[in-house]
C-alpha positions in Angstrom: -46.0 277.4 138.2 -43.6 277.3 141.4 -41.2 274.5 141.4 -40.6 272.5 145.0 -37.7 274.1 146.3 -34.9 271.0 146.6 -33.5 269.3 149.5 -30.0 269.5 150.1 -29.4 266.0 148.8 -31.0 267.2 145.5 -29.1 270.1 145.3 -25.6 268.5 145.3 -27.3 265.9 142.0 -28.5 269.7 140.8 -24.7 271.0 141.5 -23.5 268.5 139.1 -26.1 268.7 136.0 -25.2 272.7 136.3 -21.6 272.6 136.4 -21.0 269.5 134.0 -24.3 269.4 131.6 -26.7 266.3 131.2 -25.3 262.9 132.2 -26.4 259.1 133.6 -27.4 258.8 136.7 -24.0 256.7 137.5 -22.1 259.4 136.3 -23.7 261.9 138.8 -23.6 259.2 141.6 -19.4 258.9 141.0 -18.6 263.0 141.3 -21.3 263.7 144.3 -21.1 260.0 146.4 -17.4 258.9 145.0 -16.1 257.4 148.4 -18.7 257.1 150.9 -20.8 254.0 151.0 -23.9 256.1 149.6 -25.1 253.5 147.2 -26.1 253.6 143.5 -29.9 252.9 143.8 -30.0 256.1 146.5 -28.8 258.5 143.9 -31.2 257.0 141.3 -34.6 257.4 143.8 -32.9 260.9 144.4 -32.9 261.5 140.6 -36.2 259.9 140.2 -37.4 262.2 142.8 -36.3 265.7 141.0 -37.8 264.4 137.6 -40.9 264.1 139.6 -40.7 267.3 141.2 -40.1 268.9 137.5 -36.7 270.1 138.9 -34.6 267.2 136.4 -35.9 266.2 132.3 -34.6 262.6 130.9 -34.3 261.6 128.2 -33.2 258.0 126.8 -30.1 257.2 124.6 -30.5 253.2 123.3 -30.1 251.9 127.0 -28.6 255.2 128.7 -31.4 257.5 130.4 -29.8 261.0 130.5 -30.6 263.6 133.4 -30.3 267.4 132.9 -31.2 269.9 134.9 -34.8 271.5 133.9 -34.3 274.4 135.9 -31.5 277.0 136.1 -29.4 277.6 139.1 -29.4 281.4 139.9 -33.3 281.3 140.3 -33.5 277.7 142.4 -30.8 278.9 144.5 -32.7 282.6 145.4 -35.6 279.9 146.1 -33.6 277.8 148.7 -32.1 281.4 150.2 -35.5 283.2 150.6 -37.0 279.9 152.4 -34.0 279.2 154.4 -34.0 283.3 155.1 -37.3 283.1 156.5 -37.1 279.5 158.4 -34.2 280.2 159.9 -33.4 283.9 160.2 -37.2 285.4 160.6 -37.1 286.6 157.0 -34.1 289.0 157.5 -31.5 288.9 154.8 -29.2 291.1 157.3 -29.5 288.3 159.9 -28.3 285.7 157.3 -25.5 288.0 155.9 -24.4 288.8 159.4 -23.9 285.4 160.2 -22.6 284.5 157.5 -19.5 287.3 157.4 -19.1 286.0 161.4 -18.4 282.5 160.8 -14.6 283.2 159.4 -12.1 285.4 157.6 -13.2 286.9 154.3 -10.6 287.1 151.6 -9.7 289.9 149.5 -11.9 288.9 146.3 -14.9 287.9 148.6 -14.8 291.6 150.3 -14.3 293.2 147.0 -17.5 291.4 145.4 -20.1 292.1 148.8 -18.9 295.6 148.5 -19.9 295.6 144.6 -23.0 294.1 145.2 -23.4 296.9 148.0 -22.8 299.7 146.0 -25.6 298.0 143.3 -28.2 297.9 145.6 -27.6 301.1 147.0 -27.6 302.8 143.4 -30.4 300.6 142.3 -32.8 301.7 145.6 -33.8 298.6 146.8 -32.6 294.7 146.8 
């Protein structure tokens, strides 16, 4: 089954459940809207939206309903960078990377990494 690929709205709630584990929906509202006048019910139709879409699982704790994310991040984010690829760069990963590497300096670490993953891809043959 292919999952919806999430908007970017639903990929900052998705940020969250990956990086700090399953939590209330107020909880995820305070680290990704703490600040702006993004209000609570927003986050919870967003939230209501990815359980729907399969993307989030709840589950409830006496009066708490807990969110955690039902996918993993590596594959949802290859999703969202092979649709973006092909909307906006006519399916070239080149284009994207050129782009990309053109916006601003690249530090050390950064450099160091792209030419690892080079070297892989040349060893391995193919992307």
């Amino acid at each position: 089954m292919v999952l919806p690929t999430p908007t970017a709205a639903e990929l900052a709630i998705l940020r969250v459940l990956w990086r700090a584990g399953p939590a209330t929906v107020r909880a995820v509202h305070e680290q990704v809207y703490a600040g702006t006048e993004t209000g609570y019910t927003a986050t919870l139709k967003l939230m209501q939206n990815l359980l729907s879409k399969g993307l989030l699982t709840r589950t409830v704790d006496g009066r708490s309903h807990i969110y955690t994310a039902a996918v993993s991040e590596k594959p949802t984010m290859a999703g969202v960078a092979r649709r973006w690829i092909s909307q906006s760069f006519g399916g070239s990963p080149l284009a994207l990377a050129m782009q990309a590497l053109d916006t601003g300096p690249v530090d050390a670490a950064e450099l160091s990494q792209l030419k690892a993953m080079i070297a892989r891809i040349e060893r391995e043959g193919s992307a």
